[in-house]
Each structure stands twice: as C-alpha cells, then as structure tokens.
Backbone and ligand atoms as CSV (ligand in chain L), in Angstrom:
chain,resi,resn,atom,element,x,y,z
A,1,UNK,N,N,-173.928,203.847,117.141
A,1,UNK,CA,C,-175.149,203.361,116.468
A,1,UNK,C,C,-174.963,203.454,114.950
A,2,UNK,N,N,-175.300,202.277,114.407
A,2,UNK,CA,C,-174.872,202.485,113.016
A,2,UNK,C,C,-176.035,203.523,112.136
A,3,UNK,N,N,-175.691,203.654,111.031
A,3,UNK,CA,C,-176.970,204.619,110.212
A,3,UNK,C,C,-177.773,203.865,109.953
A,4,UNK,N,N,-178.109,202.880,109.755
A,4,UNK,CA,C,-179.358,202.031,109.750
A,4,UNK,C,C,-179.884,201.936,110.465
A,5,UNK,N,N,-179.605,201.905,112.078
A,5,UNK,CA,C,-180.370,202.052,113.403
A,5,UNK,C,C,-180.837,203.153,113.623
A,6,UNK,N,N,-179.907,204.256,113.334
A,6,UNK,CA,C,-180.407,205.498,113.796
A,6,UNK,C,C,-181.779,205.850,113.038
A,7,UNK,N,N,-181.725,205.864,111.593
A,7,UNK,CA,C,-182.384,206.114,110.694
A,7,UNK,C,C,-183.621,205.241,111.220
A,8,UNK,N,N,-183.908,203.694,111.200
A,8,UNK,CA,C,-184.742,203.200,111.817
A,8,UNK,C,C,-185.396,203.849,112.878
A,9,UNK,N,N,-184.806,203.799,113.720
A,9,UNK,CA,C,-185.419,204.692,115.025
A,9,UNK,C,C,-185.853,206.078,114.961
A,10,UNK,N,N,-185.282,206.890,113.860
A,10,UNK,CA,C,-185.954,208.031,114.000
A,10,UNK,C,C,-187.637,207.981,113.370
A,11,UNK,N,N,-187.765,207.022,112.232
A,11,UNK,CA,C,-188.754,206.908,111.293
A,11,UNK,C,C,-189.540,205.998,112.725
A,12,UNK,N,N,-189.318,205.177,113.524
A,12,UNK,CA,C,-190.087,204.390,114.352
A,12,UNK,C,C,-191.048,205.660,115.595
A,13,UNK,N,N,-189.797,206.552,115.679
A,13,UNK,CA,C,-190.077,207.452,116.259
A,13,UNK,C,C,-191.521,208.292,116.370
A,14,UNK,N,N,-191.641,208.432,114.511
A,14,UNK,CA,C,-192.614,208.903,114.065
A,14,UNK,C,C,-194.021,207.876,113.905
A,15,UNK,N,N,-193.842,206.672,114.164
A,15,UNK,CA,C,-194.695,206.037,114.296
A,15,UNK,C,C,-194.532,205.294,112.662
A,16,UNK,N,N,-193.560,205.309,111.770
A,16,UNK,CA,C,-193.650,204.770,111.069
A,16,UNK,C,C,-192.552,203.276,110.846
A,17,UNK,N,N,-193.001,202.333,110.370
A,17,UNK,CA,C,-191.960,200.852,110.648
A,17,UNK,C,C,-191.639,200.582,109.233
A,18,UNK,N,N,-190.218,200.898,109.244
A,18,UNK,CA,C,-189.447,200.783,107.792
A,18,UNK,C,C,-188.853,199.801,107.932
A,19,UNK,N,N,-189.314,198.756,106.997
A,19,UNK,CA,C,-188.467,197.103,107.346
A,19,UNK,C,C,-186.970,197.341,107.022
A,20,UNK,N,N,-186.022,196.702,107.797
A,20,UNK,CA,C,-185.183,196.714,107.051
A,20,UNK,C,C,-184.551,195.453,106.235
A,21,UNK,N,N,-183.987,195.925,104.618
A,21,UNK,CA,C,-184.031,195.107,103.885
A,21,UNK,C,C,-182.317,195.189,103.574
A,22,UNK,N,N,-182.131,193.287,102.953
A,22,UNK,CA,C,-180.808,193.439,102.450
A,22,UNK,C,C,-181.079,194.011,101.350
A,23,UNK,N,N,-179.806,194.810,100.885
A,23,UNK,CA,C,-179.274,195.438,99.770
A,23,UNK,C,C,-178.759,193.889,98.684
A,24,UNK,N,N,-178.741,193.093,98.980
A,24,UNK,CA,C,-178.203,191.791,98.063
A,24,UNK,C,C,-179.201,190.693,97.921
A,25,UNK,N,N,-179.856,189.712,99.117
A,25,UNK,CA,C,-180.463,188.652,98.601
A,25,UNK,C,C,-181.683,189.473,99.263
A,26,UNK,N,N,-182.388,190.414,99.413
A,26,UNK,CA,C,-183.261,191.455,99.887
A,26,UNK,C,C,-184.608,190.670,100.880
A,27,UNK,N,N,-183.791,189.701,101.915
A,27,UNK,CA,C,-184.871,189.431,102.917
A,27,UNK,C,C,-184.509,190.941,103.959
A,28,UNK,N,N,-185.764,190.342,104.725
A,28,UNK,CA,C,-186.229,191.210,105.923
A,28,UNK,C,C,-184.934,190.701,106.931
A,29,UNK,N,N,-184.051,192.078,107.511
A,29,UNK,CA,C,-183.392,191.955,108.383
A,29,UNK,C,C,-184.374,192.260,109.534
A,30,UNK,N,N,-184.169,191.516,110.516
A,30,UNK,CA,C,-184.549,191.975,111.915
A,30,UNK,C,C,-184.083,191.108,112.984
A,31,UNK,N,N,-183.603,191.742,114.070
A,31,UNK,CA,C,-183.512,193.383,114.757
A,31,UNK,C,C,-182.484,194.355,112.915
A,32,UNK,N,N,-182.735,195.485,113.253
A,32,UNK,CA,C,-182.159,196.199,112.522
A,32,UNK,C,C,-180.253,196.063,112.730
A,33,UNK,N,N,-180.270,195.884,111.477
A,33,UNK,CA,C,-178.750,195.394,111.660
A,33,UNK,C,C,-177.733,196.431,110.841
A,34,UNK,N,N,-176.842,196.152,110.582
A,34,UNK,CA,C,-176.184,196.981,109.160
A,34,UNK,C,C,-175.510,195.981,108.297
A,35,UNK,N,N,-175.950,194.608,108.754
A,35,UNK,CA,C,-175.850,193.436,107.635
A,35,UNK,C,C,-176.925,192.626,107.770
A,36,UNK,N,N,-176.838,191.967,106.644
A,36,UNK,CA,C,-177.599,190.724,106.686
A,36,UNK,C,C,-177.388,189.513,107.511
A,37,UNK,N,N,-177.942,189.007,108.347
A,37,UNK,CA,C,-177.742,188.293,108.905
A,37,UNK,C,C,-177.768,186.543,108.058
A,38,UNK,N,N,-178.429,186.812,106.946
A,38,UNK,CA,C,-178.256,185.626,105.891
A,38,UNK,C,C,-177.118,185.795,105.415
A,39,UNK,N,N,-176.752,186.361,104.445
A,39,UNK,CA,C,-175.621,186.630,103.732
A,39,UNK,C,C,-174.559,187.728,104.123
A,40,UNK,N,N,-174.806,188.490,104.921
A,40,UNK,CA,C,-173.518,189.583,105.315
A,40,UNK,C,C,-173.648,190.964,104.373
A,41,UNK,N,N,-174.820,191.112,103.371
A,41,UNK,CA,C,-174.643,191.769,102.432
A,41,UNK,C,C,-175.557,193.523,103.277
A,42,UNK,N,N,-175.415,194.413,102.453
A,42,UNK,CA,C,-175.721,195.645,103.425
A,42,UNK,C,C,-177.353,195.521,103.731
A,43,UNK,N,N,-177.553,196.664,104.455
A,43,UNK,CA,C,-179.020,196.930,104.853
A,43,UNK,C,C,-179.619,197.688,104.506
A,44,UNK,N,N,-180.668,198.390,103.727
A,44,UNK,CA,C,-181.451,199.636,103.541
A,44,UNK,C,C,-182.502,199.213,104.371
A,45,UNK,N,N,-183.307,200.408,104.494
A,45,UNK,CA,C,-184.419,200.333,104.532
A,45,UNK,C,C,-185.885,200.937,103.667
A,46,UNK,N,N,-186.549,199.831,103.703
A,46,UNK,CA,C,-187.326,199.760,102.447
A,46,UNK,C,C,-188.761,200.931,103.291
A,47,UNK,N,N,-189.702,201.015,102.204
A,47,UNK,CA,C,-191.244,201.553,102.367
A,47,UNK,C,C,-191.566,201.666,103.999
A,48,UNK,N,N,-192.400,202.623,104.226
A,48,UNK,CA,C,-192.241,201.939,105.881
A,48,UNK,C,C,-194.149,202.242,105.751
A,49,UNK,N,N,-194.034,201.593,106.725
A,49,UNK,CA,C,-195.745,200.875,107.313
A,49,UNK,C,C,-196.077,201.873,108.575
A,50,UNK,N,N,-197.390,202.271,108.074
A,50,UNK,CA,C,-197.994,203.016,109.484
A,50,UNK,C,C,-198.977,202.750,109.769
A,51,UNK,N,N,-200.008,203.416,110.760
A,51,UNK,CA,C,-201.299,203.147,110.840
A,51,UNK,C,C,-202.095,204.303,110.325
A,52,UNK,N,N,-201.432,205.114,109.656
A,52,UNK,CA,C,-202.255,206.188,108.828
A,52,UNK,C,C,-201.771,207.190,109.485
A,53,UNK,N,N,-202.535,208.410,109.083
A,53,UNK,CA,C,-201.972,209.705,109.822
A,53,UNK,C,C,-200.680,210.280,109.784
A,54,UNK,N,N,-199.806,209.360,109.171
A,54,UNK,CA,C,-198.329,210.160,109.441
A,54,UNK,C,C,-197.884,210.658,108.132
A,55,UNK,N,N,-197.576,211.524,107.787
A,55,UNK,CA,C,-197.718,212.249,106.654
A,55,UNK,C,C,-196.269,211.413,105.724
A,56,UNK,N,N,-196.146,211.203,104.689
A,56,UNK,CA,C,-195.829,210.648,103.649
A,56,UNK,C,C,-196.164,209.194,103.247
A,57,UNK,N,N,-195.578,208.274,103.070
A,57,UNK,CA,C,-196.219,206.966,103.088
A,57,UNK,C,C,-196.261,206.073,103.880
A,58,UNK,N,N,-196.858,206.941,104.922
A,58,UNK,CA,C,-197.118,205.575,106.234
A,58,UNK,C,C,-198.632,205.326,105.995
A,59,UNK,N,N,-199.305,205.368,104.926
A,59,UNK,CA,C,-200.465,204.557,104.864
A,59,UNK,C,C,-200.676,203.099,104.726
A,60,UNK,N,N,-199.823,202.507,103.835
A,60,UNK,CA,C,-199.586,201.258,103.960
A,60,UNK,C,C,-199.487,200.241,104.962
A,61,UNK,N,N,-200.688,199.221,105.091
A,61,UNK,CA,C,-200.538,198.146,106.505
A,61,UNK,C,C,-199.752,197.505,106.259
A,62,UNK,N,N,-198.922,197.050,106.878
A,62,UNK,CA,C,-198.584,196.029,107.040
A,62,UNK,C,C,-199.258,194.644,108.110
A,63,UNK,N,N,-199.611,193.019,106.783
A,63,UNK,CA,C,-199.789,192.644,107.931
A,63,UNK,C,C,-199.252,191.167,108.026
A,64,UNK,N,N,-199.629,190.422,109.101
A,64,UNK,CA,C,-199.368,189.120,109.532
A,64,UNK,C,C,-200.414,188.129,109.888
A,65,UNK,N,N,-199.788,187.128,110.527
A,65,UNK,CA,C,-200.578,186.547,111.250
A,65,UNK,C,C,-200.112,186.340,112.665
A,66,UNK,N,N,-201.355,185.361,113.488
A,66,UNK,CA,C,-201.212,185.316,115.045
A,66,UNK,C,C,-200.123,184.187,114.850
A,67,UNK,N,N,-198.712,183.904,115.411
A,67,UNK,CA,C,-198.169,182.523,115.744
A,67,UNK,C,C,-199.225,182.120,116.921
A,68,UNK,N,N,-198.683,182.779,118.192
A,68,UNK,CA,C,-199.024,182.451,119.159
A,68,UNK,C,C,-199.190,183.655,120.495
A,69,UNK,N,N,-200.309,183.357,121.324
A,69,UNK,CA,C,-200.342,185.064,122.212
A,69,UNK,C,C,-200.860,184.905,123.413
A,70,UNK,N,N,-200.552,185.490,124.478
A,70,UNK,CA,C,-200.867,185.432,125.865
A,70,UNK,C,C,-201.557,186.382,126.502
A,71,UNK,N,N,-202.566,186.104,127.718
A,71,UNK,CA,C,-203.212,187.417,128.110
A,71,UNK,C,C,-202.533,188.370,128.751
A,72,UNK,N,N,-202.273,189.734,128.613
A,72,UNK,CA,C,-202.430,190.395,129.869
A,72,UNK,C,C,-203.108,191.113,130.033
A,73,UNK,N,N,-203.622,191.811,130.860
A,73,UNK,CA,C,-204.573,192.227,131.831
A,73,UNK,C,C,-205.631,193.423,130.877
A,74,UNK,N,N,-206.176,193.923,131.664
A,74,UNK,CA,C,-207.380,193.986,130.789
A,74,UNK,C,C,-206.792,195.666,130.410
A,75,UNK,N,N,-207.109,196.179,129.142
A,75,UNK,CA,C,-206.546,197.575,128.922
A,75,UNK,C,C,-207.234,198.088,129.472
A,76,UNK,N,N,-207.024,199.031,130.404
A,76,UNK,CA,C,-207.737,200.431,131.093
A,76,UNK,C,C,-208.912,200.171,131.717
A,77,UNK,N,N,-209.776,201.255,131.927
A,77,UNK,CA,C,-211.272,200.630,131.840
A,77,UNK,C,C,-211.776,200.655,131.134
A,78,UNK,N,N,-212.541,199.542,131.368
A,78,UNK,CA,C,-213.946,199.089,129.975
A,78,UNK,C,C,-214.820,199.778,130.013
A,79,UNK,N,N,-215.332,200.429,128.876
A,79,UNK,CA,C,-216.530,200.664,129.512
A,79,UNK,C,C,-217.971,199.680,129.392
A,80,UNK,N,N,-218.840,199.895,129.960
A,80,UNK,CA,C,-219.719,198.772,130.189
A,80,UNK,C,C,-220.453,197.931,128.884
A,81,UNK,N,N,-219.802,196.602,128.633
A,81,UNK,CA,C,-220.393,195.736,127.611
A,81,UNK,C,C,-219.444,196.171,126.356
A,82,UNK,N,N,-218.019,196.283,126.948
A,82,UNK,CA,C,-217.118,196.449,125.517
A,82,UNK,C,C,-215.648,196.318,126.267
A,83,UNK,N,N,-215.590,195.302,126.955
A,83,UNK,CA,C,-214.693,194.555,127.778
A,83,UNK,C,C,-213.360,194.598,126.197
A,84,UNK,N,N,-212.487,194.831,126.681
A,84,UNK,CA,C,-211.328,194.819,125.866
A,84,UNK,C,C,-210.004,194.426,126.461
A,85,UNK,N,N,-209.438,192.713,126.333
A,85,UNK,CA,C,-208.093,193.266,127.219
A,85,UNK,C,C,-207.383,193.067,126.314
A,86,UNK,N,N,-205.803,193.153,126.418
A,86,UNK,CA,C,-204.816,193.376,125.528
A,86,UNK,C,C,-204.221,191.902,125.564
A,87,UNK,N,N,-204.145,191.870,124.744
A,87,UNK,CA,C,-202.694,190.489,124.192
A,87,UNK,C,C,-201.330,190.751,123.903
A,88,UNK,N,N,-200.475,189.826,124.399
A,88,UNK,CA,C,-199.458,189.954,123.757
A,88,UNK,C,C,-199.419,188.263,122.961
A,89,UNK,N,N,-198.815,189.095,121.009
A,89,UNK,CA,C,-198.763,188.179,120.551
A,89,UNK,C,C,-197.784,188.216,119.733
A,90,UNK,N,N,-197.381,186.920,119.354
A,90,UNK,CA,C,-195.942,186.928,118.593
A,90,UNK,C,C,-196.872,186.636,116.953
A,91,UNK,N,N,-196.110,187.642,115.862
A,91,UNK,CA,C,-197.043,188.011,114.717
A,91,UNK,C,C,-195.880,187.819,113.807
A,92,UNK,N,N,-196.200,186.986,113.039
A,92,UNK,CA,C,-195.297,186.661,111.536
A,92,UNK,C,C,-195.871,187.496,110.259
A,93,UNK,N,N,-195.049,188.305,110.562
A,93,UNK,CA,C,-195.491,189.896,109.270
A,93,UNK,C,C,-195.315,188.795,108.039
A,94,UNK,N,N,-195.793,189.644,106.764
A,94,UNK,CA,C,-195.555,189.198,105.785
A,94,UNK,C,C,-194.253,189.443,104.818
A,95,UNK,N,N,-193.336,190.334,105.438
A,95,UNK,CA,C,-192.093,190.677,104.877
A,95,UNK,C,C,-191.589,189.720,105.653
A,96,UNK,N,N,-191.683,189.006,106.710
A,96,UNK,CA,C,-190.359,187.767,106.698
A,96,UNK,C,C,-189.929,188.496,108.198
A,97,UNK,N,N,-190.509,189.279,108.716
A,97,UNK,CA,C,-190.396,189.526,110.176
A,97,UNK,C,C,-190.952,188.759,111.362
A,98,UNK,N,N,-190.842,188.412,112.307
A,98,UNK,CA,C,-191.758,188.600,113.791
A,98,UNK,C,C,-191.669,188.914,114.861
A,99,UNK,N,N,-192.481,189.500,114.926
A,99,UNK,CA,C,-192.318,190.353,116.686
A,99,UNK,C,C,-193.258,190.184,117.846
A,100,UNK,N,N,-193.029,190.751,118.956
A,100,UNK,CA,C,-194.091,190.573,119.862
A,100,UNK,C,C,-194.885,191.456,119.648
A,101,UNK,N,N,-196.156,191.978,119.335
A,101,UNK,CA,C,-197.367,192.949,119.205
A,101,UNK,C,C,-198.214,192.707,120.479
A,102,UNK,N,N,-199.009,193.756,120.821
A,102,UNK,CA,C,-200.156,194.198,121.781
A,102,UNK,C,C,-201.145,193.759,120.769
A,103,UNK,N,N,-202.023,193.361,121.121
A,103,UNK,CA,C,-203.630,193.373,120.444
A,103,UNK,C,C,-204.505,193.571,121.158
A,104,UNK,N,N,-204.979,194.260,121.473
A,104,UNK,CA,C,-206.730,194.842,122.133
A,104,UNK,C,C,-207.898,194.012,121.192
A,105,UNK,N,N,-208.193,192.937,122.103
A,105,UNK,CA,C,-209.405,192.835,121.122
A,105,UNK,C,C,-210.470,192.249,122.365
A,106,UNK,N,N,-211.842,191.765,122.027
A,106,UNK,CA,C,-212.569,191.793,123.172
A,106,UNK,C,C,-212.315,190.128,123.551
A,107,UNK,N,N,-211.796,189.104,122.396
A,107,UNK,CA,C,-211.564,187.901,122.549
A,107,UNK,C,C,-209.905,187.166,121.808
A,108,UNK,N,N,-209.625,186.149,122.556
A,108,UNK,CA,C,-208.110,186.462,122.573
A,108,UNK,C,C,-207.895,185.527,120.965
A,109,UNK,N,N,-206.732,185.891,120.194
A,109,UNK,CA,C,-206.910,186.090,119.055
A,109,UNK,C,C,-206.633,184.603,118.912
A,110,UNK,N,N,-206.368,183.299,117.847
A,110,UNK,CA,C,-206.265,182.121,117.569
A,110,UNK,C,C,-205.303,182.388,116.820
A,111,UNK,N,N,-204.212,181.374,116.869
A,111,UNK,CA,C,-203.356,180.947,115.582
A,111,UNK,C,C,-203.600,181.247,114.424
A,112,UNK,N,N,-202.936,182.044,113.719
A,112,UNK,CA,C,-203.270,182.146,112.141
A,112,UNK,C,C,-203.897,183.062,111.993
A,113,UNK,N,N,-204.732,183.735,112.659
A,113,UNK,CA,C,-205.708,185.387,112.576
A,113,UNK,C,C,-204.936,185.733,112.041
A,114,UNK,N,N,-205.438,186.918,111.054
A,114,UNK,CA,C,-204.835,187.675,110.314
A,114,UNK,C,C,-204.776,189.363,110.796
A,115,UNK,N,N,-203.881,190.022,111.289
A,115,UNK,CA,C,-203.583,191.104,111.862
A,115,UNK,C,C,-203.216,191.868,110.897
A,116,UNK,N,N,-203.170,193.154,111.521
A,116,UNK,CA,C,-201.932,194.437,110.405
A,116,UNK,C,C,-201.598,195.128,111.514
A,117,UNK,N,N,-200.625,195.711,111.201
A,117,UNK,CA,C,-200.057,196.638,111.952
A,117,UNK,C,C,-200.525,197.761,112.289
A,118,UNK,N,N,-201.087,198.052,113.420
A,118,UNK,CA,C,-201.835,199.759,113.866
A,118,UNK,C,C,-200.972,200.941,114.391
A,119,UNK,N,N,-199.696,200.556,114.854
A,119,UNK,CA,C,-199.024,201.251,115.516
A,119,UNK,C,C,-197.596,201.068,115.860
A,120,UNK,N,N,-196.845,201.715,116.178
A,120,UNK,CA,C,-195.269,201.673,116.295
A,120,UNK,C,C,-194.516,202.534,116.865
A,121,UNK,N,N,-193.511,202.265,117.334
A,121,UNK,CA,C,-192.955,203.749,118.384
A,121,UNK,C,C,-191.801,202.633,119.415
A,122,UNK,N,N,-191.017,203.856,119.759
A,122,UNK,CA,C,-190.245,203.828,121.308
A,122,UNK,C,C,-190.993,203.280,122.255
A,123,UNK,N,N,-190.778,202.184,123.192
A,123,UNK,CA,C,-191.087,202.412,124.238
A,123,UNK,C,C,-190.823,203.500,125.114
A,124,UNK,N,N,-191.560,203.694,126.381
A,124,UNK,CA,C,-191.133,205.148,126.649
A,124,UNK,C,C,-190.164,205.465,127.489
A,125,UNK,N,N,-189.544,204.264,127.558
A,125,UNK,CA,C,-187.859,204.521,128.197
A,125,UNK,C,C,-187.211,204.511,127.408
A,126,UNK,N,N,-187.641,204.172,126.018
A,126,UNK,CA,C,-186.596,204.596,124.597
A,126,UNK,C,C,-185.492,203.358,124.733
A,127,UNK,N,N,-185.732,202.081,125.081
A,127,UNK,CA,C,-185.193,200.855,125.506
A,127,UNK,C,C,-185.508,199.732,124.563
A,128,UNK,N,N,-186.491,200.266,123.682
A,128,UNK,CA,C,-186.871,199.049,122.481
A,128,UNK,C,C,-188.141,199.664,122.253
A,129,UNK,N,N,-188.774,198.826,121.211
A,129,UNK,CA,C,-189.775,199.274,120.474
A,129,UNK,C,C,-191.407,198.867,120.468
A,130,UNK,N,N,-192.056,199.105,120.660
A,130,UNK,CA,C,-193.576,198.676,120.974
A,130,UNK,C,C,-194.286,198.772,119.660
A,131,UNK,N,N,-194.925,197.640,119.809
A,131,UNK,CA,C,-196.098,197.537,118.061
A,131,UNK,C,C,-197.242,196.686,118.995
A,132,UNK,N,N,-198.129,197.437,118.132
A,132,UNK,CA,C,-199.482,196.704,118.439
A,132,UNK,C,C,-199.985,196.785,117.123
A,133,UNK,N,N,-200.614,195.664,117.191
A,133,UNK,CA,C,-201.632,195.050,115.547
A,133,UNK,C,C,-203.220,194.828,116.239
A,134,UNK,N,N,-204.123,194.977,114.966
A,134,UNK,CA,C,-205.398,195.287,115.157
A,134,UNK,C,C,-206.003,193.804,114.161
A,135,UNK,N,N,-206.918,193.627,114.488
A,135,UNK,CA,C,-207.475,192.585,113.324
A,135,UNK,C,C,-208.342,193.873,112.442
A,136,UNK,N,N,-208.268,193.266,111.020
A,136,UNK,CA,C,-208.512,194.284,109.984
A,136,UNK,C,C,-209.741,194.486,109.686
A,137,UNK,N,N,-210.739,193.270,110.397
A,137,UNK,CA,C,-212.173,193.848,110.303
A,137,UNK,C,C,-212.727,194.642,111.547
A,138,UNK,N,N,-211.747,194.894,111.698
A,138,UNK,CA,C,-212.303,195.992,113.858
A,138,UNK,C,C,-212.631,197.007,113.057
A,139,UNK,N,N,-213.369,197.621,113.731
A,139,UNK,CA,C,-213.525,199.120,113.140
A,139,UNK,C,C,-212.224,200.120,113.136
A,140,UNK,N,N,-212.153,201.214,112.424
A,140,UNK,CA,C,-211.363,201.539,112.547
A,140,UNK,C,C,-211.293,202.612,113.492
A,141,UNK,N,N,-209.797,202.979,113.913
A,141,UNK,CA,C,-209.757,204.019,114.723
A,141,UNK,C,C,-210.437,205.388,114.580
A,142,UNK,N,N,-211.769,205.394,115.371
A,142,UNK,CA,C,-212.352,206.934,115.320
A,142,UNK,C,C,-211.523,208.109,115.229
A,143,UNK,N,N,-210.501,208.091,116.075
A,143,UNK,CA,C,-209.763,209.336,115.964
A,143,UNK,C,C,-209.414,209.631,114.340
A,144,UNK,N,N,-208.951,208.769,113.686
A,144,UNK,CA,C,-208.364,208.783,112.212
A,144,UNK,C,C,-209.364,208.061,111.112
A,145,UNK,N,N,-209.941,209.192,110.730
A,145,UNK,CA,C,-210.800,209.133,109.562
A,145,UNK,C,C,-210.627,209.364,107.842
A,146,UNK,N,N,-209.104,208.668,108.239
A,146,UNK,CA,C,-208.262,209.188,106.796
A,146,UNK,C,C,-208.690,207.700,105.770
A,147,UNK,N,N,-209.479,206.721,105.956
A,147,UNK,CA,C,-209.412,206.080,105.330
A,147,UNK,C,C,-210.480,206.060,104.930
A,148,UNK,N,N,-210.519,206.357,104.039
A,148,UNK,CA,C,-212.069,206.824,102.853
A,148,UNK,C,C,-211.420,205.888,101.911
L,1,ZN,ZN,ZN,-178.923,189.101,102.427
C-alpha cells in the first residue's frame, strides 16, 4: 500500500476525507493514487473534510451536487410521520471528485441539489469506503451541537 493510501485511510478511518491532491497541476486525484492520473505528477493530501466532531480540522464541509441517485430501501424504522429512506447518489464534490454517497432524506433528491458531506469511514469489511451527504438546510445532527 503506498503512503498515500495508507495515510488516506487512516484519516478516513477517523471519519475525516482528505482529498487527495496533485503535488504539480494540483487537481483532485481519485481513487487515491500515488500519481496523478492527469499528469503522472505526485500526490499529497490536502485539508480534509468532516462532519464536525473530529478534533482538528474536520470542520470544514465539503460539498457537491446531486448528478444522479437511486432508491434504496427505507433507513431503519421511521418513526411515525418522518418517513426517511436512503439514497444512493452519485455527487460531484466541488474539488473535482465523485462518488457514490447515501442520502437520508424524506424525498428523493433531484439533479443538481446541493449536498455536503456528513460523513466518511471504512466500510465495515474495511473493503472500500462509505460517504453519505446531507442537504445543508436539514437540520443538523442533534447528537453534534458543535455548530454554533
Ligand atoms: Zn497532476
């Protein structure tokens, strides 16, 4: 595993998403590489994006928009008159990334919505990586009341 992956993955670990950037014409590499896939030139990784809570600078959203997203099934149970199912949607970050994201929302999101990033991590077979994005006028997560 090169040091750019590892390093990636440990910071993903923590729930925080450190783009990775060329060291030369400085687009967004992704998947995490140890070159550029434009030019061949090296990889760092830049600022990383969280959904708050993680202690140094994972306050920063990162966000995107909806390309395009499909249903699946409804998250968990609802409770009554706050029906929520999850999406999967493919999200064009604004660093020049896109990925597939989860979205929980109560209606399924349209082209072009504007998302941020809520979350990040291992899947839990540690087989690839899971992100889910929130639309930015949802309320925010009760548990985390760090955003005053
Ligand atoms: Zn490059």
């Amino acid at each position: 595993m090169s040091p750019v992956l590892s390093e990636f993955e440990r910071a993903i670990g923590r729930g925080l998403f450190r783009v990775p950037e060329c060291t030369e014409c400085g687009a967004a590499v992704w998947p995490p590489s140890e070159f550029c896939s434009a030019c061949l030139g090296g990889v760092r990784l830049g600022l990383g994006y969280g959904g708050g809570g993680v202690s140094g600078d994972g306050d920063k959203r990162l966000q995107g928009r909806i390309v395009e997203c499909s249903m699946e099934m409804p998250a968990g149970r609802p409770a009554a008159g706050s029906v929520r199912s999850s999406f999967f949607c493919l999200v064009a970050f604004e660093c020049g990334i896109r990925l597939i994201a989860r979205l929980a929302a109560p209606v399924p999101p349209a082209p072009g919505d504007v998302v941020v990033l809520s979350s990040c991590g291992m899947s839990p077979d540690g087989a690839g990586y899971v992100f889910e994005v929130s639309t930015p006028d949802a309320p925010e997560d009760p548990a985390n009341p760090a955003n005053m």
